[in-house]
N, C-alpha and C positions, 0 to 999 in steps of 0.2 A: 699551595703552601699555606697553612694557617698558621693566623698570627699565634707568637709566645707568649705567654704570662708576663705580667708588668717585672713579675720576680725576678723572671727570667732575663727580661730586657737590662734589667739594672745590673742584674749580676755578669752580662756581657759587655758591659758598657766601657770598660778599663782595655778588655783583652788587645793584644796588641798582636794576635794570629788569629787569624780569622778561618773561616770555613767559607766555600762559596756563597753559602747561603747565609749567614750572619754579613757576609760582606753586603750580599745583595738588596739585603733589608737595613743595612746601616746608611748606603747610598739614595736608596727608596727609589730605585727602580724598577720596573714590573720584574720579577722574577726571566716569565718568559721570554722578556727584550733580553736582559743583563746576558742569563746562561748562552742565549746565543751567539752575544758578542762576545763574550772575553773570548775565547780563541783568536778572531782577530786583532781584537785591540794587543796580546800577548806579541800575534805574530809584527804586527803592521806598527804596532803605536808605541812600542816598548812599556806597554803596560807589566806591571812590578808581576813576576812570576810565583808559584806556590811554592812552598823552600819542604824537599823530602826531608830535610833536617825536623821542620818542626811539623808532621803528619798530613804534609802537602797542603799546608795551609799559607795566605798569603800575610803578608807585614803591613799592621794596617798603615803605618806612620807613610811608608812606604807607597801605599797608593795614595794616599791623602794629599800625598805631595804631588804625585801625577796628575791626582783628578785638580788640584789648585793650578798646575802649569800648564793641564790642555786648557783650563777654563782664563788663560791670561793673569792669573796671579803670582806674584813673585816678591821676594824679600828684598831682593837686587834695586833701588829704581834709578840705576845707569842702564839697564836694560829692557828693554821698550816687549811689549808685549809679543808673544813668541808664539800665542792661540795658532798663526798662519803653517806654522810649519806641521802642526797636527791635522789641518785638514785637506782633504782631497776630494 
């Protein structure tokens, strides 16, 4: 995948449905790791699914919150970091 136009980057920077591929590159994951996890992170991690409502594309708020709570971040702090229950 080659990179977008700076144009382009700005002009994606708000959207809040993503594409796999906008997602992939907002994360900055290799393309080729990313595509072949999310299947199981979907199946296994409850990672935020792609909504047919809006052209099967995912919610970014929505992952952003996952990727902050597999990574032990949390607004809560009565609740002690929760990283363990994502890994196996």
């Amino acid at each position: 995948m080659t990179a977008p136009a700076e144009q382009t980057l700005e002009r994606e920077k708000d959207k809040l449905y993503l594409s796999d591929a906008e997602l992939i590159r907002r994360i900055g994951v290799p393309e080729k790791v990313m595509r072949s996890m999310l299947p199981g992170l979907e199946k296994n991690y409850n990672f935020p699914k792609k909504s047919p409502l809006f052209g099967g594309r995912r919610y970014w708020p929505a992952v952003k919150t996952w990727l902050d709570r597999h990574n032990g971040l949390t607004m809560d702090p009565s609740k002690p970091n929760q990283r363990g229950s994502h890994d196996r």
